[in-house]
C-alpha positions as CSV (number, residue, x, y, z in Angstrom):
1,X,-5.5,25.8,-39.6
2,X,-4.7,23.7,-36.3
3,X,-3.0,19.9,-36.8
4,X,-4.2,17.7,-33.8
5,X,-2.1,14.7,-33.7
6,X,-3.4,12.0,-31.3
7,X,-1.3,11.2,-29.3
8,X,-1.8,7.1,-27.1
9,X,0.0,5.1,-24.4
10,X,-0.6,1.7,-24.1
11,X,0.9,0.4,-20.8
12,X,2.8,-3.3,-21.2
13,X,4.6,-4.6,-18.7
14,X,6.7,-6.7,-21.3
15,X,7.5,-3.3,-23.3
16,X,11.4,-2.8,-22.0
17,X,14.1,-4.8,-21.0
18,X,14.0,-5.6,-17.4
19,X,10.1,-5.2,-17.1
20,X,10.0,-8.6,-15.0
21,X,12.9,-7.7,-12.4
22,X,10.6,-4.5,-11.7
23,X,7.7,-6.7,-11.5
24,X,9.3,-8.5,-9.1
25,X,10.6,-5.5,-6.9
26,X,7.6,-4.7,-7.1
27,X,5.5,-7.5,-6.0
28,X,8.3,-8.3,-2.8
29,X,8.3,-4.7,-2.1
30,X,4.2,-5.4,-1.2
31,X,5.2,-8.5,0.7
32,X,7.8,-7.1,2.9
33,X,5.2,-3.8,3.7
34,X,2.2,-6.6,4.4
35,X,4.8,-8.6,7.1
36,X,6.1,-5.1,8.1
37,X,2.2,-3.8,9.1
38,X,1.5,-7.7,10.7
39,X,4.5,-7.5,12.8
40,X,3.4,-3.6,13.5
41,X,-0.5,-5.2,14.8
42,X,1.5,-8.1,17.1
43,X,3.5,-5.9,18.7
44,X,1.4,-2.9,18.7
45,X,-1.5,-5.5,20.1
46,X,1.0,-7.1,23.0
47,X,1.8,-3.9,24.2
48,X,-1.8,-2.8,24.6
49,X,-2.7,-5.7,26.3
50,X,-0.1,-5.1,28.8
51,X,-0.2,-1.9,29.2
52,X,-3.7,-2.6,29.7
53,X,-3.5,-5.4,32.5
54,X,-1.2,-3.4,34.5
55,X,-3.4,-0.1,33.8
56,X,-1.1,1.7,32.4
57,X,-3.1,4.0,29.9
58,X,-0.5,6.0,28.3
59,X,1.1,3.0,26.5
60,X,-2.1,1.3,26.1
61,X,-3.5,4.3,24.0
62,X,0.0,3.9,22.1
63,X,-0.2,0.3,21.7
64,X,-3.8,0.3,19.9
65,X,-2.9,3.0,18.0
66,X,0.4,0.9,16.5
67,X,-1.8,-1.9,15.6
68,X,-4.9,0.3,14.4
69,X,-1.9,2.5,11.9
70,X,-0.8,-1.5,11.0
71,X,-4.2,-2.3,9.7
72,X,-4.8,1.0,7.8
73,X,-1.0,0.6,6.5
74,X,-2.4,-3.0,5.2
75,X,-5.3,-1.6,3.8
76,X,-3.3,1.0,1.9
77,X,-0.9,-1.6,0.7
78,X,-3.6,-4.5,-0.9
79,X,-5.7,-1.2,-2.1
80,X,-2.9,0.0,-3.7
81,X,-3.3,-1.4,-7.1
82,X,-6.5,-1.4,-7.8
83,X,-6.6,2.4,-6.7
84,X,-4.0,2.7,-9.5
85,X,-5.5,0.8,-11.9
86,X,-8.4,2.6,-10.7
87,X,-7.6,6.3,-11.7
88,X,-5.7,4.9,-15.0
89,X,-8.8,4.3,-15.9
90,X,-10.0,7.4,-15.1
91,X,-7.2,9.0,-16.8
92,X,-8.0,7.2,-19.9
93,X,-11.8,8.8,-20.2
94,X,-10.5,12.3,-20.0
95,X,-10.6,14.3,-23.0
């Protein structure tokens, strides 16, 4: 005879002792990587547009690619949570 014991998790944010100060790592951790990736597109935007105007292509191709990497490294960083939340979800369903 087999004894299944289920086993749950409930996440809570409030469930130990220091929960907020990792909240708010957490939430200035996203802030500095979203002024990190905007800084990344100005810069990475300037230098494409003069490396453009005075045609040279080498840093041009450099300099779109720093700002295109800046908006994926955005996009990662706002998708973030809900891809967590996401595939906790997901995780939740599985049997």
């Amino acid at each position: 005879m087999h004894l299944v014991v289920a086993v749950s998790a409930q996440p809570n944010l409030t469930g130990l002792p220091g929960s907020n100060v990792l909240q708010q790592l957490v939430d200035g951790a996203e802030a500095w990587a979203l002024t990190i990736a905007l800084l990344g597109a100005f810069i990475g935007a300037a230098i494409w547009a003069v490396a453009s105007h005075t045609h040279n292509h080498h840093y041009a191709a450099r300099g779109r690619m720093a700002a295109l990497i800046s908006g994926a490294s955005a996009l990662v960083v706002g998708a973030a949570p809900g891809l967590v939340n996401f595939f906790e979800r997901l995780g939740t369903t599985a049997r």
